[in-house]
C-alpha positions as CSV (number, residue, x, y, z in Angstrom):
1,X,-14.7,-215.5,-20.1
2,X,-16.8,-212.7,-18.8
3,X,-19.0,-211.0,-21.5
4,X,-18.1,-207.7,-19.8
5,X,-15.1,-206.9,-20.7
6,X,-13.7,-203.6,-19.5
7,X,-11.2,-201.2,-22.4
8,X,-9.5,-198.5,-20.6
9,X,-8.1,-195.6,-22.9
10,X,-4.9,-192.9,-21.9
11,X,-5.1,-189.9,-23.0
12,X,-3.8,-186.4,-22.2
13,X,-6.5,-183.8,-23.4
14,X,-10.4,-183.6,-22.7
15,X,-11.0,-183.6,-26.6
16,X,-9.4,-187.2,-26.7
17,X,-11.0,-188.4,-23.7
18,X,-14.4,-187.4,-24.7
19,X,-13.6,-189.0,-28.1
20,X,-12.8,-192.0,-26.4
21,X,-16.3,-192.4,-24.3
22,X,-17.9,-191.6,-27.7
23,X,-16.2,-194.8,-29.1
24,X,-17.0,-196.7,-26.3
25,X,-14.3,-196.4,-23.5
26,X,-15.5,-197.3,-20.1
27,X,-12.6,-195.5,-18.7
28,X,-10.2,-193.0,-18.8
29,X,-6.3,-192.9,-17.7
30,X,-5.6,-189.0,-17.7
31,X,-2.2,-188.2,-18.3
32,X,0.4,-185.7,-18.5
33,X,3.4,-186.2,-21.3
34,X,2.3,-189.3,-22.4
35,X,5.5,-189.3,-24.7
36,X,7.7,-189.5,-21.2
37,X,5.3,-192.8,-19.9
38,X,2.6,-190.5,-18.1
39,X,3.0,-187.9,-15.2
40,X,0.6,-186.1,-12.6
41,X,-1.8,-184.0,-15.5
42,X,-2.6,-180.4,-14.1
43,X,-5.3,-179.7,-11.5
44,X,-7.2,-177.4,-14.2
45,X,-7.0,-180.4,-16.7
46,X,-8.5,-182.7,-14.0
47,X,-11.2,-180.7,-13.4
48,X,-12.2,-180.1,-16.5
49,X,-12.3,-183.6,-17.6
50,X,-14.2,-184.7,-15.3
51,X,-16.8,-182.1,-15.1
52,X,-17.0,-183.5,-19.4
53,X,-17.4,-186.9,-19.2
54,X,-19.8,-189.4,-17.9
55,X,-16.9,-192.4,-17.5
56,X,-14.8,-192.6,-14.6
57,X,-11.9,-190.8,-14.9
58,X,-8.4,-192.3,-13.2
59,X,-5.5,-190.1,-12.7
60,X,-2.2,-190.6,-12.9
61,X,-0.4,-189.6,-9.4
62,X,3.5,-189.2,-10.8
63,X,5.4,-186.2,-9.8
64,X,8.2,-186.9,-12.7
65,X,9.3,-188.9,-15.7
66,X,12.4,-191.3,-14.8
67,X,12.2,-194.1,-12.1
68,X,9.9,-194.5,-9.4
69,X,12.0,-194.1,-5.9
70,X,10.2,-191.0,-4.5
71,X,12.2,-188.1,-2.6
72,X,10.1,-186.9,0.7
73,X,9.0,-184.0,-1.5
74,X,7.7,-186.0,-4.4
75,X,6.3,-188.0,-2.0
76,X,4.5,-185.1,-0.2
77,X,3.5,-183.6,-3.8
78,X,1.6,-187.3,-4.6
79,X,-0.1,-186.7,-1.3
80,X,-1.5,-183.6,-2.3
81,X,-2.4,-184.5,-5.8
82,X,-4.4,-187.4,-4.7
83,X,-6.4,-185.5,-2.2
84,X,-7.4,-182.9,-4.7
85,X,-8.3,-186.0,-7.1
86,X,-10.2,-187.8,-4.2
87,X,-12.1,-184.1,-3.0
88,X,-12.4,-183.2,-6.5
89,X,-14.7,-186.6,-7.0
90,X,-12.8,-188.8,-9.1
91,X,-13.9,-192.6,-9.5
92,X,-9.6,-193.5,-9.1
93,X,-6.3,-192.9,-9.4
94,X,-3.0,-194.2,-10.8
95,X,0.0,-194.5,-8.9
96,X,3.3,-196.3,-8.1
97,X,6.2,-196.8,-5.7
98,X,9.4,-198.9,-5.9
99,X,12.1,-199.1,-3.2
100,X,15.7,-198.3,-4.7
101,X,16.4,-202.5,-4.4
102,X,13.3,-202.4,-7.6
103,X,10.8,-204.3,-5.2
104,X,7.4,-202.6,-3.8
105,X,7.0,-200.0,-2.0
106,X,4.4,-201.9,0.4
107,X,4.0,-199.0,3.0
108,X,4.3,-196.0,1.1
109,X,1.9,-197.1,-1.3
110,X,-0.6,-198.8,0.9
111,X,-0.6,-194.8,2.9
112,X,-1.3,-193.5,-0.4
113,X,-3.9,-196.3,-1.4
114,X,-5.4,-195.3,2.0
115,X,-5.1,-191.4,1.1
116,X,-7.7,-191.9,-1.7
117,X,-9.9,-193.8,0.0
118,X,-12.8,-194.1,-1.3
119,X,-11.3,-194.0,-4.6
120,X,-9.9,-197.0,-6.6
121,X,-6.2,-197.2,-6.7
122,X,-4.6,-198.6,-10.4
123,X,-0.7,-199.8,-9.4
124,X,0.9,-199.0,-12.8
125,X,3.6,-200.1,-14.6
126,X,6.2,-199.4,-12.1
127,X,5.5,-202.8,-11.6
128,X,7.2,-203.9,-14.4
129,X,10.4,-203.1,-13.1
130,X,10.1,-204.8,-9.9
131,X,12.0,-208.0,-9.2
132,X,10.3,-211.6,-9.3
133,X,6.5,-210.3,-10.6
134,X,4.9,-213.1,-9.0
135,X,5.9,-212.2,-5.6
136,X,5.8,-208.7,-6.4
137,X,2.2,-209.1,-7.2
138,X,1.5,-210.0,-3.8
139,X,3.6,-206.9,-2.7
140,X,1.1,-204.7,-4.6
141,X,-2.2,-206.7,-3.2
142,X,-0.5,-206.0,0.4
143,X,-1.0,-202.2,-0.9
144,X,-4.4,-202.5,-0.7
145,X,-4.6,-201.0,-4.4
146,X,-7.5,-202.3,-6.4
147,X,-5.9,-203.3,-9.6
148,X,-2.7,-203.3,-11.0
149,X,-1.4,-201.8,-15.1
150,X,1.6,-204.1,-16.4
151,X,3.2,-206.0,-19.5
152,X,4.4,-208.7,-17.8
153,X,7.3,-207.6,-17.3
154,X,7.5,-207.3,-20.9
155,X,8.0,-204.1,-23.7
156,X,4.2,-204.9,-24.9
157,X,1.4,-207.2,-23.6
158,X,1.8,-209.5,-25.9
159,X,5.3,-210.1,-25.3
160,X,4.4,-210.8,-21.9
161,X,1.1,-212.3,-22.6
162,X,2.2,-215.8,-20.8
163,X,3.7,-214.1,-17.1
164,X,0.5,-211.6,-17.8
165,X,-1.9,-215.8,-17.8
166,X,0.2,-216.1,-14.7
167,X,-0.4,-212.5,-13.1
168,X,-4.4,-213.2,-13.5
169,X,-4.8,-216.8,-12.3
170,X,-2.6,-215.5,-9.2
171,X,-4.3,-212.3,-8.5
172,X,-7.5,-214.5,-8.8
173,X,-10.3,-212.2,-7.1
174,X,-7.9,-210.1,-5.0
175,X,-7.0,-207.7,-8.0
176,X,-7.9,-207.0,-10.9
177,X,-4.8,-207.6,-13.4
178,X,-4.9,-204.7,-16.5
179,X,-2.8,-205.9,-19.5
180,X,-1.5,-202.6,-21.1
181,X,1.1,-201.3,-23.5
182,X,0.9,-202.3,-27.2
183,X,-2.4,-203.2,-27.5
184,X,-5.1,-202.4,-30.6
185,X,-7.6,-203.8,-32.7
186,X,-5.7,-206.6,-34.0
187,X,-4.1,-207.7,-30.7
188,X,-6.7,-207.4,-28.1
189,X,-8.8,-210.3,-29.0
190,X,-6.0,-212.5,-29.0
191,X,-4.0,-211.3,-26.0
192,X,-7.9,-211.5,-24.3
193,X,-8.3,-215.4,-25.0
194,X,-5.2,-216.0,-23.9
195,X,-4.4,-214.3,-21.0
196,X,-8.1,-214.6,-19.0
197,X,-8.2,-210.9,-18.2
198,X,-11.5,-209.1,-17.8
199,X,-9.4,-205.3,-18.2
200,X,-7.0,-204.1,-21.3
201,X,-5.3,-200.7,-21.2
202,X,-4.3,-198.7,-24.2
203,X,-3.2,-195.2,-25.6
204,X,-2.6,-196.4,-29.0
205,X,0.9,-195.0,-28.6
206,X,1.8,-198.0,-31.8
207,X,-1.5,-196.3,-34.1
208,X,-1.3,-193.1,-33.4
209,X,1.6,-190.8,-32.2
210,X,0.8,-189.1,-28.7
211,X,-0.7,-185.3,-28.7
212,X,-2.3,-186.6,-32.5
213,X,-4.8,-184.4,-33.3
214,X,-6.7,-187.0,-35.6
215,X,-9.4,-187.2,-32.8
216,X,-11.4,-189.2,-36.3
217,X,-9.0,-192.1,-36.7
218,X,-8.5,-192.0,-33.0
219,X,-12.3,-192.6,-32.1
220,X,-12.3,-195.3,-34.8
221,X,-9.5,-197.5,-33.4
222,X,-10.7,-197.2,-29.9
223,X,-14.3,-198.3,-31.2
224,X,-12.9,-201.1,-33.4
225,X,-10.8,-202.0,-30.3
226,X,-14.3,-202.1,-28.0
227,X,-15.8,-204.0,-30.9
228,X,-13.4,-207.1,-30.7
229,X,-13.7,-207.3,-27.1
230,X,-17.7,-207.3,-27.2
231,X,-17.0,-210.1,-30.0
232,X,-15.0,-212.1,-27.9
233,X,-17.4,-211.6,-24.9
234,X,-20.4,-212.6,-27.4
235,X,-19.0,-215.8,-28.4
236,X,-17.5,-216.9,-25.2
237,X,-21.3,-216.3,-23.9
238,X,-22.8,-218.4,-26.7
239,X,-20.5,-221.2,-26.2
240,X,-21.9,-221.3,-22.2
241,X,-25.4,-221.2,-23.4
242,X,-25.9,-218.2,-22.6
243,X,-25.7,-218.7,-18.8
């Protein structure tokens, strides 16, 4: 296991984000109603974030809470979000389709994926309610999106830590498979060993309610949760030789 292992926090504000990088984030999911699973956040909010941080900052790209079958407005409204986020200079964005039949959305997503170009594109956890993950997973590589946000099919990571083993040895190098939902400083570790992954995704929606204002306690768990995977890094480096 790499020593580098990569902790991705969600947030919605630029006080929360910039607690996160404090505590040692190396990303940022920015989102809008984090209580209703994420949507697009405001271009204002965008901005402002990341003109603040030094981390790349992902966007999500959704135009609505509820499923993820797209009208030709909604569709049209992603479009225009993601150009703003890929002029505005942000490292990514989050984004994802599904067909009313629950599988991928191959070619709206892969015009999207191509949209942000040269930004990275995270598939999220739309994912999760595709059919068949495995073969869905190669649905979302045929996107051309970079990396892809799921639970295995699951409520929580963990629950779906052994389809998430799966996911990773799958995507091999093709895509980067980011384990999210549920996770904190007493999971990650674990969920790390077993699952192979090199990313972890979490807004400590389990710790903390969303929209807390305890930026204190949540700079603390995102920095204990940074610690355990730089523990599980060390040691997995030790035990190569240090090679």
């Amino acid at each position: 296991m790499p020593s580098d292992l990569i902790l991705e926090i969600t947030v919605e504000t630029v006080d929360s984000a910039l607690a996160a990088e404090h505590a040692g984030a190396d990303r940022i999911e920015l989102c809008a109603e984090l209580n209703q699973g994420g949507t697009t956040p405001a271009l204002a909010a965008m901005r402002k974030v990341h003109e603040e941080l030094e981390i790349p900052v992902f966007p999500i790209i959704r135009p609505r809470k509820g499923d993820f079958v797209y009208t030709d407005s909604e569709f049209a409204a992603m479009r225009r979000d993601i150009a703003f986020a890929r002029d505005l200079g942000m490292e990514g964005v989050v984004l994802g389709i599904l067909r009313t039949d629950h599988s991928v959305d191959i070619e709206r997503a892969r015009e999207l994926v191509e949209l942000a170009h040269p930004l990275e594109v995270t598939f999220h956890r739309a994912f999760d309610y595709a059919n068949e993950l495995l073969r869905s997973l190669e649905d979302v590589i045929a996107t051309g999106a970079t990396r892809l946000l799921t639970a295995g099919g699951a409520k929580s990571a963990p629950e779906g830590a052994e389809t998430l083993a799966k996911l990773v040895q799958a995507g091999g190098e093709r895509i980067i498979v980011l384990p999210g939902a549920g996770l904190h400083a007493g999971n990650i570790a674990k969920l790390a060993v077993e699952t192979g992954a090199r990313e972890f995704h979490s807004g400590l929606g389990g710790i903390l309610p969303y929209g807390s204002s305890d930026l204190t306690r949540f700079e603390s768990e995102v920095h204990a949760m940074k610690r355990a995977l730089r523990n599980i890094g060390s040691s997995a480096q030790a035990k190569s030789g240090g090679r």
